[in-house]
N, C-alpha and C positions, 0 to 999 in steps of 0.2 A: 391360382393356376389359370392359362390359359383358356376359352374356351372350346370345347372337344377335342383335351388331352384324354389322354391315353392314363391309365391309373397305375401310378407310378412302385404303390407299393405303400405298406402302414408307415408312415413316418416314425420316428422312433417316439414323440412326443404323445401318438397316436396308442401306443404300445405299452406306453405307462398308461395312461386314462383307461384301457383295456384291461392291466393286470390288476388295479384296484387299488387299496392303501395309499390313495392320495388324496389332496387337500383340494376341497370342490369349492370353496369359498373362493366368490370372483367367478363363478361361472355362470353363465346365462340361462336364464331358465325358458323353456319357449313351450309353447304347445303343439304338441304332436296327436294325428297325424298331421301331415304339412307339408308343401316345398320350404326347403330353406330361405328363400329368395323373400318372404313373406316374415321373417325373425326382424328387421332392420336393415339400416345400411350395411353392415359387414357382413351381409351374407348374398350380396347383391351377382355372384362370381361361381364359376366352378370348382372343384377342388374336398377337398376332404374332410369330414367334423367327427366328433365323439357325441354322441348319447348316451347318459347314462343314468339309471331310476333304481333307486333302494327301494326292495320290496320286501313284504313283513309275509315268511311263509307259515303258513298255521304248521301245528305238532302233527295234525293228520296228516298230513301231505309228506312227510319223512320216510323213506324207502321206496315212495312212489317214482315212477318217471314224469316227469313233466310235459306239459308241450306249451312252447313260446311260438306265439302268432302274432307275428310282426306286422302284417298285411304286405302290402306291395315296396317297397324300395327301388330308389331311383339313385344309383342304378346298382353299386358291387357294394356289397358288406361284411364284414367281420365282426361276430357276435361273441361274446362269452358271458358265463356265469359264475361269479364273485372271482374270475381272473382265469377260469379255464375257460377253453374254445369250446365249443357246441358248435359252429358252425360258419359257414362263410360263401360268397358264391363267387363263381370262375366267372372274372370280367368278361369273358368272348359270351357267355350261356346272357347273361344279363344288359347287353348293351342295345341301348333303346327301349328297351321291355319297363314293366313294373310287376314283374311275377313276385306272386304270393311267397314271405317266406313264413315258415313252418319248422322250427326246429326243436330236437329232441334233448332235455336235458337230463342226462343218465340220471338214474335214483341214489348211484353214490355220491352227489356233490350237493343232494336235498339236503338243507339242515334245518329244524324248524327258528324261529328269527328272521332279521336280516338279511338281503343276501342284494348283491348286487348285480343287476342286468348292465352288460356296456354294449353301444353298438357302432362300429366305424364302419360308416357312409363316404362314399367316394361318386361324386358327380362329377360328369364332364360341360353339366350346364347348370345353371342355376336353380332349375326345377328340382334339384337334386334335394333330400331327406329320406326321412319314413314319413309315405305319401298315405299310409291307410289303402284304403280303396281304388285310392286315386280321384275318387268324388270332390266336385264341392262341397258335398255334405259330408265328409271323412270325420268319423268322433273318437275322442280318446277309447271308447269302449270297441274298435275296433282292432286296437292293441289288448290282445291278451295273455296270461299265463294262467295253463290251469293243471288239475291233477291229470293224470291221464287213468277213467277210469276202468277203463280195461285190459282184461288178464293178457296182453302179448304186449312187451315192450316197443316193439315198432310197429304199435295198432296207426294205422294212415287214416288221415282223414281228409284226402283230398278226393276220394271218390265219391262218387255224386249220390248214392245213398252209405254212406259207411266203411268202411274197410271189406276187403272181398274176402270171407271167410274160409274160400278153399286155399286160401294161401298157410294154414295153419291144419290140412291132412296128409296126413305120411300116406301113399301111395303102396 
């Protein structure tokens, strides 16, 4: 794609790598976090990629909600879990930015096993991936998925000491 298009939408090829059940052989493995630009030659451009990590969820974590901490992405994404959506952000909220993403994976699509994360990435320059932090110091362990262990399904963790607690008093 051009440099500073406009994100066209998941291409359809985008859409399978997303829903899962396909064959990963032949696909590149890189290290995240990262700008794409940093994978090789072919990723030298702006435009669209798949990420995608099979992860092993223990039998505890089953009825739990999860929480996937992606860190920052450059710039609009589309996430799901073993082929359903969790989450996505509106090009216009996201462009220029690298806000943190945070998203919730309901407790009925926890299975203990396998499960697969995908994530479509749509840059309009080449700095475009999952950036972590955005740091030159950005480490894989700044990608996370964990239990979420407390008692309110949409417990937040983007407030600066915790989640605000009056948000769970009936009045």
């Amino acid at each position: 794609a051009p440099e500073g298009a406009a994100d066209p939408g998941v291409t359809d090829e985008a859409r399978k790598a997303l829903a899962g059940g396909i064959e990963e052989a032949g696909w590149q493995q890189v290290q995240v976090p990262g700008p794409w630009s940093s994978y090789g030659e072919g990723w030298k451009s702006a435009g669209e990629a798949v990420f995608r990590r099979t992860v092993e969820v223990p039998a505890g974590w089953v009825g739990c909600t999860l929480q996937l901490d992606l860190g920052g992405i450059q710039a609009t994404d589309t996430v799901t879990f073993d082929g359903h959506p969790i989450g996505a952000t509106d090009p216009g909220a996201a462009a220029g930015s690298l806000p943190k993403r945070l998203y919730t994976v309901p407790a009925g699509l926890v299975k203990a096993g396998q499960s697969v994360l995908a994530v479509r990435v749509w840059s309009p320059t080449p700095a475009g991936g999952l950036r972590g932090t955005g740091a030159a110091t950005a480490q894989p362990e700044d990608l996370s998925l964990s239990a979420n262990p407390f008692y309110h399904p949409d417990y937040r963790r983007d407030y600066e000491l915790g989640d605000d607690p009056y948000r769970y008093y009936r009045w």
